[in-house]
RODO-2510 file (C-alpha; in nm, 4 decimals, decimal comma):
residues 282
     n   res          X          Y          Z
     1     x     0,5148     2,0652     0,1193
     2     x     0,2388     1,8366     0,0052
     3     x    -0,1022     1,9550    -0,0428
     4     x    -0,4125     1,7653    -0,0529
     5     x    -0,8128     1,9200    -0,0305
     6     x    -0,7006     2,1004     0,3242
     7     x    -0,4400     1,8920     0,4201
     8     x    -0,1097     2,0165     0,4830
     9     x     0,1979     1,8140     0,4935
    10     x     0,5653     1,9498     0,5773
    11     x     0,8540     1,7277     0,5529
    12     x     1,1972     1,7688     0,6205
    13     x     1,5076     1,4945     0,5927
    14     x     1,6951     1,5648     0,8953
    15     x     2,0858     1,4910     0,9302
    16     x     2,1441     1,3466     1,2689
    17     x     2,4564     1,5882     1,2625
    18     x     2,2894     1,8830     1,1655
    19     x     2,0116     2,1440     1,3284
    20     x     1,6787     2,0813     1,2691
    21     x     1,6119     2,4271     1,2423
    22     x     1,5153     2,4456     0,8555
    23     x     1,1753     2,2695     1,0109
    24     x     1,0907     2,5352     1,2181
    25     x     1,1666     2,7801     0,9885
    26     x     0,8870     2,6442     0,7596
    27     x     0,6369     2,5651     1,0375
    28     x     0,7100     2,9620     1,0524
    29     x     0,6755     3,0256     0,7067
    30     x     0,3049     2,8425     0,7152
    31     x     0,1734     3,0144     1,0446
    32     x     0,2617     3,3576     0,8402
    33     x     0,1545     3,2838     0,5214
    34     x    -0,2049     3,1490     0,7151
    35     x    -0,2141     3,4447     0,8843
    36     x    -0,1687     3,6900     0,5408
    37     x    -0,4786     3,4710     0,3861
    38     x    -0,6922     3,4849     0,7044
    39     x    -0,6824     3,1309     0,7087
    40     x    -0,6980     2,9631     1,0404
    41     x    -0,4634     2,6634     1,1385
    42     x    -0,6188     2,3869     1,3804
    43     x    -0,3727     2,3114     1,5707
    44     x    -0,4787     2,0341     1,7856
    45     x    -0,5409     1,8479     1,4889
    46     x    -0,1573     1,8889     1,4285
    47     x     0,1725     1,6275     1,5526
    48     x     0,5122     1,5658     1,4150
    49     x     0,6055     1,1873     1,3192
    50     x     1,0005     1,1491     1,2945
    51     x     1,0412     0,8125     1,1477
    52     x     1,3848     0,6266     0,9883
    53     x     1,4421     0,2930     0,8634
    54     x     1,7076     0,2134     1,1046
    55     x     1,6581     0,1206     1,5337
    56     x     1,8169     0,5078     1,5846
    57     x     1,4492     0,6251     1,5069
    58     x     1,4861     0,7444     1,9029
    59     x     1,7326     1,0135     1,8306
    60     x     1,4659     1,2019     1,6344
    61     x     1,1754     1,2255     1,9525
    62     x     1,4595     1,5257     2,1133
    63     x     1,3465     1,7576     1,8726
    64     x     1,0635     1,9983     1,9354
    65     x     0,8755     2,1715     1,6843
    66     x     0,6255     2,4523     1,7466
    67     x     0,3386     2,5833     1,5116
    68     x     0,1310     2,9505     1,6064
    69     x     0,3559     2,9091     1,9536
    70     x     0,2208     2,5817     2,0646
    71     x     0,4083     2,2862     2,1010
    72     x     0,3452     2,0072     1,8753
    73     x     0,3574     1,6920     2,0437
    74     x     0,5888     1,3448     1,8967
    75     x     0,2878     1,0909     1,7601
    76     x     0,4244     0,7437     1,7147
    77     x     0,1762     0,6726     1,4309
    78     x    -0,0495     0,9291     1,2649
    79     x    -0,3779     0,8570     0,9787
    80     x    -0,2598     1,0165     0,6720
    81     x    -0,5241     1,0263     0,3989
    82     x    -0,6776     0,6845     0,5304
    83     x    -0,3111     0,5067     0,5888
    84     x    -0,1957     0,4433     0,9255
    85     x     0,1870     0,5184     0,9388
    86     x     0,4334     0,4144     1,2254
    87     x     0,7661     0,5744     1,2962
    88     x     0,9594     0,2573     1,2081
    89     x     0,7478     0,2815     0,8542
    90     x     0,6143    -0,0631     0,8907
    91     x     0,2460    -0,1161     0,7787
    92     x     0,1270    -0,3462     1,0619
    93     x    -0,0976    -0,1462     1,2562
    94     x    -0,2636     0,0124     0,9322
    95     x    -0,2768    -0,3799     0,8618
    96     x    -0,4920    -0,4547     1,1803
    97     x    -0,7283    -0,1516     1,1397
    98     x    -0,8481    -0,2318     0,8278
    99     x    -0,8772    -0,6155     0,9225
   100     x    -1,0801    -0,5416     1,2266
   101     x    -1,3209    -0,2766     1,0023
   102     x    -1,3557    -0,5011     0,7558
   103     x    -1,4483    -0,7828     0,9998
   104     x    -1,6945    -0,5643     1,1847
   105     x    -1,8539    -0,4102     0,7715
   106     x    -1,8745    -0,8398     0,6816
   107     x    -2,1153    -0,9122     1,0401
   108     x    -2,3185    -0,5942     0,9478
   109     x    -2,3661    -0,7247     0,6219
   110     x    -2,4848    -1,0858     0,7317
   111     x    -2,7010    -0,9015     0,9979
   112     x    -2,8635    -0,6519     0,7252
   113     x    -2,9545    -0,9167     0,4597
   114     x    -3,1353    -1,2314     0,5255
   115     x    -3,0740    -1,3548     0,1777
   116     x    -2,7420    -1,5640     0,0777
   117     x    -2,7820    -1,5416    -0,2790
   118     x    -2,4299    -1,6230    -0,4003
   119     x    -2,4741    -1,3032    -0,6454
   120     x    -2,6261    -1,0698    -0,3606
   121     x    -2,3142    -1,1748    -0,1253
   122     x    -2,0542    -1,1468    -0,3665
   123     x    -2,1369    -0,8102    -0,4825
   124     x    -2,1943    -0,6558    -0,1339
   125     x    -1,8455    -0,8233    -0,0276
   126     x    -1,6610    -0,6065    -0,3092
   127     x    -1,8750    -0,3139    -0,2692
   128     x    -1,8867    -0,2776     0,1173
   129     x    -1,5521    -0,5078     0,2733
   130     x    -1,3255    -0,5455    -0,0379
   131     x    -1,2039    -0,1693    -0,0639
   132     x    -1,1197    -0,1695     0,2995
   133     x    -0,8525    -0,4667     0,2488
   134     x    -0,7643    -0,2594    -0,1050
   135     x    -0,7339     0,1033    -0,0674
   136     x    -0,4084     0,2227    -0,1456
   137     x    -0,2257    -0,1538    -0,1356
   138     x     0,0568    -0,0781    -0,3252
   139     x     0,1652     0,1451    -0,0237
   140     x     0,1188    -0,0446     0,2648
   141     x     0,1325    -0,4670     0,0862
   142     x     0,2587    -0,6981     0,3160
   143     x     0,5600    -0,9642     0,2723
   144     x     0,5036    -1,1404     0,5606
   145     x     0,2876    -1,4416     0,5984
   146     x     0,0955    -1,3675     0,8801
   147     x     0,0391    -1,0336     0,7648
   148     x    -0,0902    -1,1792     0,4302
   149     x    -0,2407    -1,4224     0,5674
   150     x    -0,4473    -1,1870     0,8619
   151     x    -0,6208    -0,9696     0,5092
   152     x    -0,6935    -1,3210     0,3610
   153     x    -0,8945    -1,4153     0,6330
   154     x    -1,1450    -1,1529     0,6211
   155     x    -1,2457    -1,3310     0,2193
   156     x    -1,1717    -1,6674     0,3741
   157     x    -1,4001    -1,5988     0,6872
   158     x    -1,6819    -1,4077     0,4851
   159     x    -1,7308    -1,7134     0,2354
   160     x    -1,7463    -1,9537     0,4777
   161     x    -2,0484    -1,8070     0,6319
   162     x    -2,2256    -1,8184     0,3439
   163     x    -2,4199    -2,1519     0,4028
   164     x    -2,4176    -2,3478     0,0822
   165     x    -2,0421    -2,2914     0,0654
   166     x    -1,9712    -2,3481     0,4017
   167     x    -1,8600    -2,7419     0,3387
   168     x    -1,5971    -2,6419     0,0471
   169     x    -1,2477    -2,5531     0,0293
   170     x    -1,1770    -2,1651     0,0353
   171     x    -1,0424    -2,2393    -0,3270
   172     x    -1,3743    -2,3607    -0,4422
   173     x    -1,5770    -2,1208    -0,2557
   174     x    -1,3634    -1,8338    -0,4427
   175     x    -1,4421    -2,0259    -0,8040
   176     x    -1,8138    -2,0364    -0,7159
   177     x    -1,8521    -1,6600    -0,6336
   178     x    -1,5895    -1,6119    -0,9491
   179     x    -1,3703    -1,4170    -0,6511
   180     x    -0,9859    -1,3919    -0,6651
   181     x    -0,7551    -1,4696    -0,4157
   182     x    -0,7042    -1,0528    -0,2170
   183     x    -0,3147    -1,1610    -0,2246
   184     x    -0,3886    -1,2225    -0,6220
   185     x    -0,5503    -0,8969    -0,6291
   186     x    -0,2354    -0,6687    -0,4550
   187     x     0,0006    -0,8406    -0,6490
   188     x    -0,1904    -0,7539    -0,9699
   189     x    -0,2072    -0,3867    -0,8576
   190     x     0,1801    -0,3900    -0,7891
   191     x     0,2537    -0,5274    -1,1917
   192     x    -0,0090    -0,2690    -1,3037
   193     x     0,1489     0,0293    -1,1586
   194     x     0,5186    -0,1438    -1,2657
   195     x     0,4006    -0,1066    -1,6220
   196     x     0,2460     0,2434    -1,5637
   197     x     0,5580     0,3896    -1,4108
   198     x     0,7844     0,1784    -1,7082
   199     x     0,5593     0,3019    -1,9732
   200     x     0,6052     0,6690    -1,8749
   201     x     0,2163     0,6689    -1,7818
   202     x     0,2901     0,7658    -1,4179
   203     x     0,4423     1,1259    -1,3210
   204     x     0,7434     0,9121    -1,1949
   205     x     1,0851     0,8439    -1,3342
   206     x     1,1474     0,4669    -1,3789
   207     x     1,5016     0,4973    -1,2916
   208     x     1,4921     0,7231    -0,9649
   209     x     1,3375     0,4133    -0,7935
   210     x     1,3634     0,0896    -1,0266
   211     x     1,6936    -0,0664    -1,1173
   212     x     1,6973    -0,1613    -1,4752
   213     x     1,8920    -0,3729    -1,6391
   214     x     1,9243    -0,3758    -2,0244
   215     x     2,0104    -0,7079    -2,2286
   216     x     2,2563    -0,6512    -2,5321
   217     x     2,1168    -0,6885    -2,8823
   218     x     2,2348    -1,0619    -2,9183
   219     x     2,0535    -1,1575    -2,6535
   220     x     1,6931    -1,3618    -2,7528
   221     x     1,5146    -1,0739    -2,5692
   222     x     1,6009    -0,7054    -2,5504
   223     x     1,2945    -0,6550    -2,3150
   224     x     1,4446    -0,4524    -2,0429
   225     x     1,3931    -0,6337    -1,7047
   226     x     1,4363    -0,5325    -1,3032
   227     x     1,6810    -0,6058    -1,0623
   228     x     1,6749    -0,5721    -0,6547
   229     x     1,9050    -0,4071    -0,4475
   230     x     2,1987    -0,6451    -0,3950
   231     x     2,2340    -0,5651    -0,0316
   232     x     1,8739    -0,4440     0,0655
   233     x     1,7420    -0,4512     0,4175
   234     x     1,3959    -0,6603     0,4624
   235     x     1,2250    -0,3186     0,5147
   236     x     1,3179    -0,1972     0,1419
   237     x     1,2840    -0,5425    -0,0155
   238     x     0,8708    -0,5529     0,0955
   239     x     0,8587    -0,2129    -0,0214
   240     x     0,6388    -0,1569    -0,3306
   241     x     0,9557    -0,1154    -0,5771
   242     x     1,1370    -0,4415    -0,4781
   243     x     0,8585    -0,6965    -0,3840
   244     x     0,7413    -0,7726    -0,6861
   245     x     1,0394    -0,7449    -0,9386
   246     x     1,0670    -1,1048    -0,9537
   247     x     0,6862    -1,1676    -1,0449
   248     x     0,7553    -0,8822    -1,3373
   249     x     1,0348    -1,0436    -1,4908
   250     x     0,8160    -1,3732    -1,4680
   251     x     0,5809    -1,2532    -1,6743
   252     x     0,6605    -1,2918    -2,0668
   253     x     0,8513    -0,9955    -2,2446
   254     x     0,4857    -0,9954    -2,4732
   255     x     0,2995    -0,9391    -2,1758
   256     x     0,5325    -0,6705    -2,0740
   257     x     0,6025    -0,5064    -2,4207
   258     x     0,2224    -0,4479    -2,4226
   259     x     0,1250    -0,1320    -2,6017
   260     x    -0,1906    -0,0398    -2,3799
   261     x    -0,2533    -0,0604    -2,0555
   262     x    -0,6208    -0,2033    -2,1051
   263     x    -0,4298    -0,5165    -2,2894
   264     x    -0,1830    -0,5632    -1,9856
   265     x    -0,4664    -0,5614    -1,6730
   266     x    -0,6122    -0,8646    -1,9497
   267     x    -0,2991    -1,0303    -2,0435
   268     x    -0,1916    -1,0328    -1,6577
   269     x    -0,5163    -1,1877    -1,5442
   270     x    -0,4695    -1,4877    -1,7576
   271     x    -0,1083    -1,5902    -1,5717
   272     x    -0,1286    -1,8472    -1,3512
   273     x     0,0778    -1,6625    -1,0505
   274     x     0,0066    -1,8983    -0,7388
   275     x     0,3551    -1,9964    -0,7240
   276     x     0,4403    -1,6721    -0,5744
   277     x     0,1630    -1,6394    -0,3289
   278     x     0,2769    -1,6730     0,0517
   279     x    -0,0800    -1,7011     0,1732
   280     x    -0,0795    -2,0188     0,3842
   281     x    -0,4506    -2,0769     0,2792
   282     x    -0,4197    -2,1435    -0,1014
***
């Protein structure tokens, strides 16, 4: 279980072989232990997702699950804490919510002010659309280009309506409101959380999820670096642990032997990255 304010999340991994029972049991387990508190359980606002990485997903909708007596219906994507997740654990409907919300939050903000003060738009753009294309990116970051390239357009559209920018390049518009690029921006979040987790400064353990390969001492560097799955399906290679493991061994083993964390957001922001950006507009 997974706890969160008053959210409540069960999860089970379910053998395709095997009962489904264990589920149930703790769907139980919760109604009684509710019930002991004199806590109440909405249960309309409850739904089971199955989802699996592989195109058997389908095997999982035959299982029924039932909470106070009530039968909880199969939801093919559910809102959890502000993400949208699908069955098949891809991103891109979470992808085209925030898009359209953020495109919808940019034509408030040109209706609400009648000033384009570069200053006065840039800092309502990252205060009011920014952490809609942000919030919890290392999740949900895309590897495809469209994908990349649909977030990017939100920046790219909201600069371009800003009159006395309107004739330049989206590169130059971004230099004149001293704005990164948003792929920029996710990547740099990725290598942040990379050094948090490799540093010990995140609650997980580097080598249940990273693959780490050590030089030997006569090597130049003894700067441990990452490695990828060698047969890894596209699904696990955009995942957050695999798509940027090239981009952290790219980075010097100075930069990545950094002793604080303040001194690697810094160091990281001076690296000219562009070669690995996908984004068709830069």
């Amino acid at each position: 279980m997974k706890l969160f304010a008053d959210d409540a999340k069960l999860y089970s991994e379910i053998n395709l072989n095997d009962s489904s029972a264990s589920l149930q049991v703790s769907l139980n387990n919760l109604v009684s232990w509710a019930d002991t508190w004199q806590l109440s359980i909405n249960v309309k606002k409850c739904c089971v997702l199955s989802t699996a990485i592989t195109k058997r997903s389908n095997l999982f909708t035959s299982n029924s699950y039932y909470l106070n007596g009530v039968l909880l219906t199969n939801e093919s994507q559910v809102l959890d804490l502000g993400i949208t997740i699908s069955a098949d654990l891809s991103f891109n409907v979470h992808i085209n919510n925030i898009v359209a919300k953020a495109l919808q939050r940019s034509s408030t903000v040109f209706r609400g002010f009648a000033s384009r003060n570069l200053q006065l738009m840039r800092k309502t753009f990252i205060t009011y659309v920014r952490p809609l294309l942000e919030y919890n990116s290392i999740l949900w970051s895309p590897n495809l280009v469209y994908l990349i390239d649909l977030i990017e357009s939100v920046q790219r559209k909201f600069t371009k309506r800003i009159n006395s920018l309107s004739s330049l390049s989206y590169s130059s518009r971004l230099a004149s409101l001293n704005l990164q690029p948003l792929e920029q921006r996710r990547l740099c979040f990725d290598l942040t959380n990379y050094y948090k987790i490799l540093n010990g400064l995140s609650s997980i353990t580097p080598t249940d999820y990273f693959l780490i390969y050590t030089p030997i001492s006569s090597t130049r560097s003894t700067i441990p670096s990452l490695q990828k799955p060698p047969h890894a399906s596209s699904r696990l290679s955009s995942s957050f642990f695999y798509r940027s493991v090239d981009v952290w061994n790219y980075l010097s083993a100075d930069i990545r032997s950094l002793s604080s964390l303040k001194s690697f957001k810094a160091a990281i922001q001076k690296v000219d990255l562009s070669h690995f950006f996908k984004c068709s507009f830069l």
